[in-house]
Backbone atoms as SQL, in Angstrom:
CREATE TABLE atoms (id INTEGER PRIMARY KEY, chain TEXT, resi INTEGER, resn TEXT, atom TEXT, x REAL, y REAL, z REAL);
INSERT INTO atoms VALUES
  (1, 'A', 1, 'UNK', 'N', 9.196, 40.729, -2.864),
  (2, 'A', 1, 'UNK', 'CA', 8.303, 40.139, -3.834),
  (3, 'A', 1, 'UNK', 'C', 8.693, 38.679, -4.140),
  (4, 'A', 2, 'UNK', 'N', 10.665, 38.359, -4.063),
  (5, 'A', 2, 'UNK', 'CA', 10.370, 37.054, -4.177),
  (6, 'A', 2, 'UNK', 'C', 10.100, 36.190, -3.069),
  (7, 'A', 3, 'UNK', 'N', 10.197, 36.565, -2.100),
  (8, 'A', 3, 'UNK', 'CA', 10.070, 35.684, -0.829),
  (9, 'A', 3, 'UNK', 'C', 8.345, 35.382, -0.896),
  (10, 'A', 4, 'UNK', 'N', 7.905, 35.989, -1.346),
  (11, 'A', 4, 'UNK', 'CA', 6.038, 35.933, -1.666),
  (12, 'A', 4, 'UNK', 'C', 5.889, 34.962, -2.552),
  (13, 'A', 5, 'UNK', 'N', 6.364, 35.012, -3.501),
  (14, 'A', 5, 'UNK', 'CA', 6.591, 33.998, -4.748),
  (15, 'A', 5, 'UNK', 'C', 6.649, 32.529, -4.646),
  (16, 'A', 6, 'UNK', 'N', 7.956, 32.620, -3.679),
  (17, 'A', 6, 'UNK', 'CA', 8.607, 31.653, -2.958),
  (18, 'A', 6, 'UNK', 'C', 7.662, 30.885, -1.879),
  (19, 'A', 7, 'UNK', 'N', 6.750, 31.562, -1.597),
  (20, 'A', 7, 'UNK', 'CA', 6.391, 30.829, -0.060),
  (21, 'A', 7, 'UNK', 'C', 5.319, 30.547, -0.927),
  (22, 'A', 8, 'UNK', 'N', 4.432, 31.220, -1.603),
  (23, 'A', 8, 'UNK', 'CA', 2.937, 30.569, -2.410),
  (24, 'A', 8, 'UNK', 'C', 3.911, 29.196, -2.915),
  (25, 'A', 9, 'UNK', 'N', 4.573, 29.327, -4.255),
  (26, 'A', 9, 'UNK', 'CA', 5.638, 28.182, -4.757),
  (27, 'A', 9, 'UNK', 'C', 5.110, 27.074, -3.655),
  (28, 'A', 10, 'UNK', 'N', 6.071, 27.020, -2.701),
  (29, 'A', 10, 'UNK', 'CA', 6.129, 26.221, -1.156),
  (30, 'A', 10, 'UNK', 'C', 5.069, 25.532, -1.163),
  (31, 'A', 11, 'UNK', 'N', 3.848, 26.663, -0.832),
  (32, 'A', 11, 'UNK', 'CA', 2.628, 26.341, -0.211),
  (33, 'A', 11, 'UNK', 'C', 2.060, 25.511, -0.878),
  (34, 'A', 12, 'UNK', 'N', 2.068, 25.681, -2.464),
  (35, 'A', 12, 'UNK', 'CA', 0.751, 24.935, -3.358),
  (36, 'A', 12, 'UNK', 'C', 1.382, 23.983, -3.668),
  (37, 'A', 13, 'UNK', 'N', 3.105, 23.667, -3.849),
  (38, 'A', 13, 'UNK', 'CA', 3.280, 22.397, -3.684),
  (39, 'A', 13, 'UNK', 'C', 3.079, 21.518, -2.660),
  (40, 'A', 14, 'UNK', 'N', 3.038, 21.823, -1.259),
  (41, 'A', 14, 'UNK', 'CA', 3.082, 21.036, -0.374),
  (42, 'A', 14, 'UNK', 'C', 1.561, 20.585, -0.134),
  (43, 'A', 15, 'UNK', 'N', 0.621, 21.708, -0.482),
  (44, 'A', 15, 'UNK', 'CA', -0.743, 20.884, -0.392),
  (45, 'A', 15, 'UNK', 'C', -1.165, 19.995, -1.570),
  (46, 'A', 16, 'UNK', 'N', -0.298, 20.336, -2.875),
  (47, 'A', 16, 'UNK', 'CA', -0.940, 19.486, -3.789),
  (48, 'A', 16, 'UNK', 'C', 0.044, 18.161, -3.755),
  (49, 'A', 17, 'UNK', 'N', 0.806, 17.689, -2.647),
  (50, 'A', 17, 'UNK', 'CA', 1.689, 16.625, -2.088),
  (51, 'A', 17, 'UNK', 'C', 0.638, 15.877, -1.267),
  (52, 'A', 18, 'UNK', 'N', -0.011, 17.148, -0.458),
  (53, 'A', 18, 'UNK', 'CA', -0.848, 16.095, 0.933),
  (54, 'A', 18, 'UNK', 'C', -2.465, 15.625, 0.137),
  (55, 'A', 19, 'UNK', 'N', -2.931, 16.868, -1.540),
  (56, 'A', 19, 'UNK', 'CA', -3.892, 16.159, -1.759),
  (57, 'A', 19, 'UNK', 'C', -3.641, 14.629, -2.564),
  (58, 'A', 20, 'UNK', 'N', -2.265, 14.147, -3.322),
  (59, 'A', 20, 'UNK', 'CA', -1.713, 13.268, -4.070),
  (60, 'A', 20, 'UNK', 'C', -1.877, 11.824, -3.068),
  (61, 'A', 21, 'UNK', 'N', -1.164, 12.477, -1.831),
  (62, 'A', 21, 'UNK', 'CA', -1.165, 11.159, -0.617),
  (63, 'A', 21, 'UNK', 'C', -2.322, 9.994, -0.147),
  (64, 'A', 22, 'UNK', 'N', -3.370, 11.741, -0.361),
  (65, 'A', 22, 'UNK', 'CA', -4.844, 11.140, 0.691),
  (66, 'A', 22, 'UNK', 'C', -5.774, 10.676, -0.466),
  (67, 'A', 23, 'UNK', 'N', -4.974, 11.274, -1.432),
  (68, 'A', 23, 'UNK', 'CA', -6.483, 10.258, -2.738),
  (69, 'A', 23, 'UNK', 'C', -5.916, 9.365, -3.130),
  (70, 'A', 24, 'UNK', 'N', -4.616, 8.603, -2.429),
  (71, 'A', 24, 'UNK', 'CA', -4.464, 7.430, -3.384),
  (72, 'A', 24, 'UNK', 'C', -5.147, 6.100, -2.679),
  (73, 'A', 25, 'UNK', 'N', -5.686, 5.428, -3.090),
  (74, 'A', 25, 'UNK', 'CA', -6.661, 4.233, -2.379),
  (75, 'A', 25, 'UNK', 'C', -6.131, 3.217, -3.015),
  (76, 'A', 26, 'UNK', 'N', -4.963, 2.986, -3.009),
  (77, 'A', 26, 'UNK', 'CA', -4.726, 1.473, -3.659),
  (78, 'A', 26, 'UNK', 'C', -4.733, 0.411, -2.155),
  (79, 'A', 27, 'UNK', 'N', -5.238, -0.628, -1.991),
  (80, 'A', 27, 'UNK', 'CA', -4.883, -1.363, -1.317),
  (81, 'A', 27, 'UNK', 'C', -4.550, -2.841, -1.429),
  (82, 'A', 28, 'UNK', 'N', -3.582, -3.418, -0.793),
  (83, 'A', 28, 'UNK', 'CA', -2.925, -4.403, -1.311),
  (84, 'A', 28, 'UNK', 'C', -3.474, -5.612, -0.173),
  (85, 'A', 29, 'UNK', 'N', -3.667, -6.835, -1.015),
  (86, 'A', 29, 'UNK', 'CA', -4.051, -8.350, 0.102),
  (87, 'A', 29, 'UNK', 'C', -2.541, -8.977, -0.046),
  (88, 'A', 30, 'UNK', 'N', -2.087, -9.154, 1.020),
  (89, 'A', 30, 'UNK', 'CA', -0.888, -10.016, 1.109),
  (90, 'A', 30, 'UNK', 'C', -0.951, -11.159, 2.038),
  (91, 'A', 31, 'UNK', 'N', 0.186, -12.281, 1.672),
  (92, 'A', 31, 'UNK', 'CA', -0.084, -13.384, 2.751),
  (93, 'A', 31, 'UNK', 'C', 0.906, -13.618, 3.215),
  (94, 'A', 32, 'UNK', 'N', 1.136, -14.046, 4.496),
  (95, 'A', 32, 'UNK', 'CA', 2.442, -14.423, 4.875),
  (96, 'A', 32, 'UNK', 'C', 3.035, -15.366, 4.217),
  (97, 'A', 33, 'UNK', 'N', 4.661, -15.070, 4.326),
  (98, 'A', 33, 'UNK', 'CA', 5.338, -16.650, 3.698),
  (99, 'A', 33, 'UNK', 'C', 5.465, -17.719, 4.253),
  (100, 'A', 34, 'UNK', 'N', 5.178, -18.654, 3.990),
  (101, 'A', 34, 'UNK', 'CA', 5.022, -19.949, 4.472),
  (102, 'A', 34, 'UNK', 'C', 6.917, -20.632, 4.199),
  (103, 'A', 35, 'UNK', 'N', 7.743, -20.766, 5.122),
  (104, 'A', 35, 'UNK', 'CA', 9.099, -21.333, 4.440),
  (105, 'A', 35, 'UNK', 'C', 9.125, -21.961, 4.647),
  (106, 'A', 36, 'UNK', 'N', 9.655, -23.609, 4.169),
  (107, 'A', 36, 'UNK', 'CA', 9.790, -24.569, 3.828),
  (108, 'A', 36, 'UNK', 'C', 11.204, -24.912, 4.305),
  (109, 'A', 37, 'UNK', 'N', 11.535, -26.293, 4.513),
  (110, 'A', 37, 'UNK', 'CA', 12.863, -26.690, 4.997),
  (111, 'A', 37, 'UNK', 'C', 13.948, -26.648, 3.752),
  (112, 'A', 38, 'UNK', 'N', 15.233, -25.870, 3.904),
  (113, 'A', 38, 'UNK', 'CA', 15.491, -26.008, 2.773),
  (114, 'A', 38, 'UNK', 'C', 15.468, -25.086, 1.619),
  (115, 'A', 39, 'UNK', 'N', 14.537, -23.942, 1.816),
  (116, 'A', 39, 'UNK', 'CA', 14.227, -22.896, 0.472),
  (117, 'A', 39, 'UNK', 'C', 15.366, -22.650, 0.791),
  (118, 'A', 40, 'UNK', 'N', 15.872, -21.609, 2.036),
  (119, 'A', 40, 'UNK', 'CA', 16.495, -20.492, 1.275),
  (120, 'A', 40, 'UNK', 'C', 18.148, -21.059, 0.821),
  (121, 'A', 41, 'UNK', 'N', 18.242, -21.994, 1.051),
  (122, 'A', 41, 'UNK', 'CA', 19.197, -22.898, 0.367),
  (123, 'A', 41, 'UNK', 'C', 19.839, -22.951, -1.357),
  (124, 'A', 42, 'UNK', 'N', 17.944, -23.057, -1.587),
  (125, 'A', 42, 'UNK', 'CA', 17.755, -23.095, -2.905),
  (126, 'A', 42, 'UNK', 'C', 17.819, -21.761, -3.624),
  (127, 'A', 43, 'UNK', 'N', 17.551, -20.514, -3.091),
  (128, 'A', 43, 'UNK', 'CA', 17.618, -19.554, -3.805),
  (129, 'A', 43, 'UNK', 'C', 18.956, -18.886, -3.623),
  (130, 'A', 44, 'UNK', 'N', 18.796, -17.691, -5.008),
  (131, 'A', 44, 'UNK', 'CA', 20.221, -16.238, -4.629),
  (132, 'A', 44, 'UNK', 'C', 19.766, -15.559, -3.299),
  (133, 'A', 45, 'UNK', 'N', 18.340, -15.463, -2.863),
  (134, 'A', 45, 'UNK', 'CA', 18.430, -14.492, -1.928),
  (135, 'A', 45, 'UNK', 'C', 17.473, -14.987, -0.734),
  (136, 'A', 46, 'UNK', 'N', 17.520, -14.340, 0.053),
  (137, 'A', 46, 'UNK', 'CA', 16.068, -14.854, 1.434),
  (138, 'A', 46, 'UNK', 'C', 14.777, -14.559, 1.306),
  (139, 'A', 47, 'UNK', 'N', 13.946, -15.656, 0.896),
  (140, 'A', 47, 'UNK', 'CA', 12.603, -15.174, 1.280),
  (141, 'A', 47, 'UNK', 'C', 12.180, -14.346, 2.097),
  (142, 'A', 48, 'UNK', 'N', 11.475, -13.267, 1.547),
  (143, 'A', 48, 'UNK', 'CA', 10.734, -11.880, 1.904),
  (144, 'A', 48, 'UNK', 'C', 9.344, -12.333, 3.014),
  (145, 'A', 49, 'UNK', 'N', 8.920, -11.791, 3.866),
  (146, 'A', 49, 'UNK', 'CA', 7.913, -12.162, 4.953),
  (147, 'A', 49, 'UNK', 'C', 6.426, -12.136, 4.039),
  (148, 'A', 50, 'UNK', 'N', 6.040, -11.208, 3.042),
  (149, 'A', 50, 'UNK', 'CA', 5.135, -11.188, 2.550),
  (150, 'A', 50, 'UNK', 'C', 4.908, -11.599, 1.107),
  (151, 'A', 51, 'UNK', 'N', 3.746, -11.959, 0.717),
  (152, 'A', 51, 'UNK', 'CA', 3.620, -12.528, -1.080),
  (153, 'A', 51, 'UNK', 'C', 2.374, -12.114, -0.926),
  (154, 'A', 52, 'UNK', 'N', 2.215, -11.416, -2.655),
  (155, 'A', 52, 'UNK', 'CA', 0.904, -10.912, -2.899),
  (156, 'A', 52, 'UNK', 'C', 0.396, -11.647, -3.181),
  (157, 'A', 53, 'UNK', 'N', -1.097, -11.132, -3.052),
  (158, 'A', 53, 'UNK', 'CA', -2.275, -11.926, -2.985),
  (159, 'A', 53, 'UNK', 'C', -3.116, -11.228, -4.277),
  (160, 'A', 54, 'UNK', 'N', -3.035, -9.878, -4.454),
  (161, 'A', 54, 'UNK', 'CA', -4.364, -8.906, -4.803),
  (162, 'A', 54, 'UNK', 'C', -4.355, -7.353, -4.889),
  (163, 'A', 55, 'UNK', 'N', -4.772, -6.982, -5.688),
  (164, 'A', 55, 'UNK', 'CA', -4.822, -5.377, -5.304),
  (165, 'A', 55, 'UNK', 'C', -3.739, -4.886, -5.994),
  (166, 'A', 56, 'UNK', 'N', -4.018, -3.516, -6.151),
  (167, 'A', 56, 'UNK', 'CA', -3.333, -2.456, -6.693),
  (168, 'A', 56, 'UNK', 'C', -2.469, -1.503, -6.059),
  (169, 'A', 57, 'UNK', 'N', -0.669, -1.629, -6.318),
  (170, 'A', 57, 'UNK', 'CA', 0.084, -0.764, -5.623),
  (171, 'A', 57, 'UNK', 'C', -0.090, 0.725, -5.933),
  (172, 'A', 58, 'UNK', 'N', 0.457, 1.301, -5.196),
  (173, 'A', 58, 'UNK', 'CA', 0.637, 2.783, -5.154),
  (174, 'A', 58, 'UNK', 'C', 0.982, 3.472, -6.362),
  (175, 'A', 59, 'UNK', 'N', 0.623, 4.594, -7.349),
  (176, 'A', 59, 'UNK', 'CA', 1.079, 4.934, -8.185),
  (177, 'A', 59, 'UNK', 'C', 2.901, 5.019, -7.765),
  (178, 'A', 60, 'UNK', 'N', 3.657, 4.757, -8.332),
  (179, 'A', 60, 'UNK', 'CA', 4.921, 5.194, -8.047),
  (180, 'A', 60, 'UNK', 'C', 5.958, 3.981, -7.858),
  (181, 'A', 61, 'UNK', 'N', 4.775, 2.499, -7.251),
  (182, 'A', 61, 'UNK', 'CA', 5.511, 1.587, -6.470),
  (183, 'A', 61, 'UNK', 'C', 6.029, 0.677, -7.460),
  (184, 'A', 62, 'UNK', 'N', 6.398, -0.316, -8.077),
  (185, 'A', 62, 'UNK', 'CA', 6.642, -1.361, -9.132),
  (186, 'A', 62, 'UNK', 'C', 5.757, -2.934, -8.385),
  (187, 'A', 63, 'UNK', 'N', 5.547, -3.395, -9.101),
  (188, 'A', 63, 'UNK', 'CA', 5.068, -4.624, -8.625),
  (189, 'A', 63, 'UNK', 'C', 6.375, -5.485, -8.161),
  (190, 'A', 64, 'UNK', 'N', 5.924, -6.107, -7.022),
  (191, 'A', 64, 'UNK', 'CA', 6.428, -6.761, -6.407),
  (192, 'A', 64, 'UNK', 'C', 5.944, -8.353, -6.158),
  (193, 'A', 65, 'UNK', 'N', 5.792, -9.259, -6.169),
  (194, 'A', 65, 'UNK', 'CA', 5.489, -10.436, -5.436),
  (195, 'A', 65, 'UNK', 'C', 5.687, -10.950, -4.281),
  (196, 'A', 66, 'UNK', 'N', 7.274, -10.823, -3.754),
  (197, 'A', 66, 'UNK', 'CA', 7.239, -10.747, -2.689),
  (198, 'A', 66, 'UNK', 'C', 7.652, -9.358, -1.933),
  (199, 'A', 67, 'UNK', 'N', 7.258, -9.157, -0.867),
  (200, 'A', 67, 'UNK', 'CA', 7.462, -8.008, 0.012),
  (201, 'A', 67, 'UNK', 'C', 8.040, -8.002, 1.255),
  (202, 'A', 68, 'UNK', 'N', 9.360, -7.259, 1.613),
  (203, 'A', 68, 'UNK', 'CA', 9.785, -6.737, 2.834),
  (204, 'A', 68, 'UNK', 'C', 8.731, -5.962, 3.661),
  (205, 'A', 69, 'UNK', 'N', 9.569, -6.118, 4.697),
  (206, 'A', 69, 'UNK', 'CA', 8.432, -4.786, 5.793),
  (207, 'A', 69, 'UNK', 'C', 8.929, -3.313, 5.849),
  (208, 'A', 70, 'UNK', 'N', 9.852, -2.682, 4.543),
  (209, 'A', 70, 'UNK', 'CA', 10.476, -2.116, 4.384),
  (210, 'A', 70, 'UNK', 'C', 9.166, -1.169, 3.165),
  (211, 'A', 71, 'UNK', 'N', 8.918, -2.118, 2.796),
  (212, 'A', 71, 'UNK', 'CA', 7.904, -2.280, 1.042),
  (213, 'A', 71, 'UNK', 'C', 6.675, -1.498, 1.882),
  (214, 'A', 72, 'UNK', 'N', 6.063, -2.669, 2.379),
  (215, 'A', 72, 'UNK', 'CA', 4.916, -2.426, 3.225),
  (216, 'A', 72, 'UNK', 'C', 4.715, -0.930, 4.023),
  (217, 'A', 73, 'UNK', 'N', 5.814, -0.773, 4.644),
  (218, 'A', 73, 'UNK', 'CA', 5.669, 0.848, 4.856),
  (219, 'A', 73, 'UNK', 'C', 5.830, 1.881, 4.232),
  (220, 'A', 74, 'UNK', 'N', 6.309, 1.433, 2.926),
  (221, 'A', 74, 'UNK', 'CA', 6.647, 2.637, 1.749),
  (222, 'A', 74, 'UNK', 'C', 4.978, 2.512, 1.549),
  (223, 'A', 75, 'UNK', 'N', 4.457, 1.827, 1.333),
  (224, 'A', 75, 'UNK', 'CA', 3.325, 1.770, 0.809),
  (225, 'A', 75, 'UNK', 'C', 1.946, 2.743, 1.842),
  (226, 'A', 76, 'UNK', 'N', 1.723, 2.262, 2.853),
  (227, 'A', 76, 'UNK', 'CA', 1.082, 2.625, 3.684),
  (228, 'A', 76, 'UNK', 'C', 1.746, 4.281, 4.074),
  (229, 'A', 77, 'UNK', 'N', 3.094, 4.578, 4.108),
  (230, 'A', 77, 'UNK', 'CA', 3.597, 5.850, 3.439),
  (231, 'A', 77, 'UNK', 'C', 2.657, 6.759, 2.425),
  (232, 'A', 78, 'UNK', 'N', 2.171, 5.924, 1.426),
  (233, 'A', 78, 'UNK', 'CA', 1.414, 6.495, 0.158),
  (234, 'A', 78, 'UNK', 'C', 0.338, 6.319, 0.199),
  (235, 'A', 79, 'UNK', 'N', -0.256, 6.463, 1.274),
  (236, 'A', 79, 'UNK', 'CA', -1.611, 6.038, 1.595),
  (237, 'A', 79, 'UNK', 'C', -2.449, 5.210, 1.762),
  (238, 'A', 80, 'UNK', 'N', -1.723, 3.966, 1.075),
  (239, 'A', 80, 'UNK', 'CA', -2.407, 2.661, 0.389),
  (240, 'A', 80, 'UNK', 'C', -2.724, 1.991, 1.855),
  (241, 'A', 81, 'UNK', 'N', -3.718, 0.853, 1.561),
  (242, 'A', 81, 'UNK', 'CA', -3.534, -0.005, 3.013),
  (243, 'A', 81, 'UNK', 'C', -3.271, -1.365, 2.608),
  (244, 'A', 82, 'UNK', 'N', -2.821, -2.456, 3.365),
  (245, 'A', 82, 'UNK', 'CA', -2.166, -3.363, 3.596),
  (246, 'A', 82, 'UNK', 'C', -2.844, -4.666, 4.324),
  (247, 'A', 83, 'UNK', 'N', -3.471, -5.552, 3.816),
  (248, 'A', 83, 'UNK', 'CA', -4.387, -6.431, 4.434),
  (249, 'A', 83, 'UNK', 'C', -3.644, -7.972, 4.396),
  (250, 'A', 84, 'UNK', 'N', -3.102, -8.294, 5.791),
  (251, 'A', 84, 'UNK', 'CA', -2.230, -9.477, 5.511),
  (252, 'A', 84, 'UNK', 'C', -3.322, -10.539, 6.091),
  (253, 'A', 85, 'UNK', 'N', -3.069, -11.739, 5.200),
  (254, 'A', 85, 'UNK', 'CA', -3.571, -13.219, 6.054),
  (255, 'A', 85, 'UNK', 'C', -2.157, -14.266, 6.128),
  (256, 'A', 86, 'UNK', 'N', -2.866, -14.885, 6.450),
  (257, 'A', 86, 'UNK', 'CA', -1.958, -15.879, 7.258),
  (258, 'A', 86, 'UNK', 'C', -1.811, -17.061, 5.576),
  (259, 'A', 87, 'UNK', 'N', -0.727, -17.610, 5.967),
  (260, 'A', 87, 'UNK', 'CA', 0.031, -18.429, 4.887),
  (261, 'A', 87, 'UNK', 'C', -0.981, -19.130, 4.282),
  (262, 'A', 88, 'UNK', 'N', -1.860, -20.045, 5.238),
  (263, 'A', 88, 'UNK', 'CA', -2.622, -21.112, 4.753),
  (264, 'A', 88, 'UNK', 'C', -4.315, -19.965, 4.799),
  (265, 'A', 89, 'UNK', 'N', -4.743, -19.259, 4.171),
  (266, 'A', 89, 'UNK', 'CA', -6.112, -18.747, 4.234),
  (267, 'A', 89, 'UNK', 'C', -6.864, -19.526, 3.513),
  (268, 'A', 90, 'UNK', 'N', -7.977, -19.115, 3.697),
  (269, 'A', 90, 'UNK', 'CA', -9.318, -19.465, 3.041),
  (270, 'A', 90, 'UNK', 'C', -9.796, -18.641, 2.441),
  (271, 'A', 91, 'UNK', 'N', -11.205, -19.475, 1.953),
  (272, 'A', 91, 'UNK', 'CA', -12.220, -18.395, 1.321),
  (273, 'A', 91, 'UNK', 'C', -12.838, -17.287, 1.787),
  (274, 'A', 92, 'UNK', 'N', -13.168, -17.294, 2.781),
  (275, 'A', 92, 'UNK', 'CA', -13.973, -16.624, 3.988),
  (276, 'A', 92, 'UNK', 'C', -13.144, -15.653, 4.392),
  (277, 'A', 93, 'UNK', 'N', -11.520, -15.480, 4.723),
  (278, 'A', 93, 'UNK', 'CA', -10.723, -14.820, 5.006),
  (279, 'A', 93, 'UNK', 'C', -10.555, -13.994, 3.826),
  (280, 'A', 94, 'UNK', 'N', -10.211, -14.060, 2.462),
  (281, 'A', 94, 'UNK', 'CA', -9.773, -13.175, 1.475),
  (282, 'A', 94, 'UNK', 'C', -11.135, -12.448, 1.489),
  (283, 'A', 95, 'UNK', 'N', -12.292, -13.062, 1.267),
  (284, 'A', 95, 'UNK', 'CA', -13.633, -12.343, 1.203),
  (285, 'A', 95, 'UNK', 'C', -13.439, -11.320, 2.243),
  (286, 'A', 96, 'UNK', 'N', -12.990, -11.532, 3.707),
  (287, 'A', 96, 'UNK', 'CA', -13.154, -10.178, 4.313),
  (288, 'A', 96, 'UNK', 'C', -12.233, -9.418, 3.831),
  (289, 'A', 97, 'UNK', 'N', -11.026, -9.695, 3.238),
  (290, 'A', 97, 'UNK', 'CA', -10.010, -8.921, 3.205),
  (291, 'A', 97, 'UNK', 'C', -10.742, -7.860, 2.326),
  (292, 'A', 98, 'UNK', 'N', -11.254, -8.335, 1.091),
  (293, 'A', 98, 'UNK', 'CA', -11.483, -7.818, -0.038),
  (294, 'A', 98, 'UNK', 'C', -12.472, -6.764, 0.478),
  (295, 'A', 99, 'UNK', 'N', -13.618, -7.002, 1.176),
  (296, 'A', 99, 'UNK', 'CA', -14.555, -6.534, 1.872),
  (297, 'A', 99, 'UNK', 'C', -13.797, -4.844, 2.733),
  (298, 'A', 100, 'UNK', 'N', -12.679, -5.507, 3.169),
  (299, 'A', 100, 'UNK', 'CA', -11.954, -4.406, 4.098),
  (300, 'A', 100, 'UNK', 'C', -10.830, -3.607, 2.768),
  (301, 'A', 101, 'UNK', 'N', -10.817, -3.737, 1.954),
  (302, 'A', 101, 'UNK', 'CA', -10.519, -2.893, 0.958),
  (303, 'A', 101, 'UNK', 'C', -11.296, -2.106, 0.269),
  (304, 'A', 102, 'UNK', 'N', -12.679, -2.673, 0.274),
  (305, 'A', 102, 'UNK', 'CA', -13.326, -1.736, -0.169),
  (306, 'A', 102, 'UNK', 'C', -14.152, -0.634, 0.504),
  (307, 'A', 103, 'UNK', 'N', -14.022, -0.893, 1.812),
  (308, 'A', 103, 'UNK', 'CA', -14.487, 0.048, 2.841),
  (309, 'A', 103, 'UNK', 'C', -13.875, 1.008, 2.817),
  (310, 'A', 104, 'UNK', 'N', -12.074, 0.370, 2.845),
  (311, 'A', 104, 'UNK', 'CA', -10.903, 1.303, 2.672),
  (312, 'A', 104, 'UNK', 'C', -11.151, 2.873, 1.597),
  (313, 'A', 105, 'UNK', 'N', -11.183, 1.579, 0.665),
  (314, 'A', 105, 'UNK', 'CA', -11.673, 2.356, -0.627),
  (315, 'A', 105, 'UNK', 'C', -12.712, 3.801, -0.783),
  (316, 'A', 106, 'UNK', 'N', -13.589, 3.119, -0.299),
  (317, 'A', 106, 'UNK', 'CA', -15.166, 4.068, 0.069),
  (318, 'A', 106, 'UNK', 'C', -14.570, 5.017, 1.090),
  (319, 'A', 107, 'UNK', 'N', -13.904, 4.600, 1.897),
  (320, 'A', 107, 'UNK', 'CA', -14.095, 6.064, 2.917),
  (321, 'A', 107, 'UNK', 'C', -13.323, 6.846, 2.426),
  (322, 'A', 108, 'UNK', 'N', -11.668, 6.299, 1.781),
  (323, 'A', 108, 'UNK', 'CA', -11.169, 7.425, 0.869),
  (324, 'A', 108, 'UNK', 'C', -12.020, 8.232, 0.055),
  (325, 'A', 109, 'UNK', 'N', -12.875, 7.797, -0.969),
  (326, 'A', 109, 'UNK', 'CA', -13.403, 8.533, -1.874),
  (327, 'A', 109, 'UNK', 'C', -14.208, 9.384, -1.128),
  (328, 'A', 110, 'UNK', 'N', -14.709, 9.233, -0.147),
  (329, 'A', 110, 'UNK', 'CA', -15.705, 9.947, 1.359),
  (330, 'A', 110, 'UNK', 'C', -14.856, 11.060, 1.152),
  (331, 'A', 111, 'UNK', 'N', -13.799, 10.962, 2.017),
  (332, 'A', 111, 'UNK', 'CA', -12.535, 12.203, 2.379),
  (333, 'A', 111, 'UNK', 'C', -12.640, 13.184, 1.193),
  (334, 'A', 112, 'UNK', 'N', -12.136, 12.215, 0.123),
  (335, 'A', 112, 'UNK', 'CA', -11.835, 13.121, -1.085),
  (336, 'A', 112, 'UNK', 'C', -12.718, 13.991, -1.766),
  (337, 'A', 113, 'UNK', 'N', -14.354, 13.455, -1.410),
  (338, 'A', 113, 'UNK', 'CA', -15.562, 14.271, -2.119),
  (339, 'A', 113, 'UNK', 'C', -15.817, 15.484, -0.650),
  (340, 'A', 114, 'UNK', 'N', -15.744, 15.281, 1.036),
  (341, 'A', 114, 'UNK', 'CA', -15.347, 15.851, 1.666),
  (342, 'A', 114, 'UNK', 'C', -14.387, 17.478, 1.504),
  (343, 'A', 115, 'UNK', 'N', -13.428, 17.174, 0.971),
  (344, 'A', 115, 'UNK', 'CA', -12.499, 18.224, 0.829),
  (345, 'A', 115, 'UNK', 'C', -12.383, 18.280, -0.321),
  (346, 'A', 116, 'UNK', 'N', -13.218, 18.819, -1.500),
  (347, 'A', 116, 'UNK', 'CA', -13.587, 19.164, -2.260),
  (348, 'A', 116, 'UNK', 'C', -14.745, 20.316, -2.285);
């Protein structure tokens, strides 16, 4: 009887893990770092490859400004997606980004009304 217990236990945590994962839709705009001659001179530590742009992290994550590629896969880990531009962007570029977050967005909520 407890091994029954035990394995439901198991079971309904592990699906209510994979439904937590697939409904989270945060997605983040990031830009590359642009380094300069000289920064990391100036700072305690090394400029990180990524700086936010936009968007909402993962329940769980802390805000960050700048980001490792360490970050970035914790994130995409949690479902979220990850839309990088290049150091110097434009208008036209964040517009798609934003555009490609909300597609992101939409097809999650798709899935989620899906498996329901």
């Amino acid at each position: 009887m407890r091994t029954w217990a035990l394995t439901l236990l198991i079971f309904l945590s592990l699906s209510a893990f994979g439904q937590q994962a697939s409904s989270d839709k945060s997605c983040l705009i990031v830009k590359m770092h642009k380094h300069s001659f000289g920064e990391n001179m100036m700072r305690w530590t090394v400029a990180k490859p990524f700086n936010y742009v936009e968007g909402e992290f993962p329940k769980g994550i802390k805000f960050h400004y700048e980001m490792g590629d360490s970050l970035i896969r914790e994130i995409k880990e949690k479902g979220g997606k990850v839309v990088v531009l290049n150091s110097e962007y434009g208008l036209p570029e964040l517009e798609d980004a934003r555009k490609s977050c909300k597609e992101f967005q939409a097809d999650s909520e798709r899935q989620n009304q899906d498996c329901n």
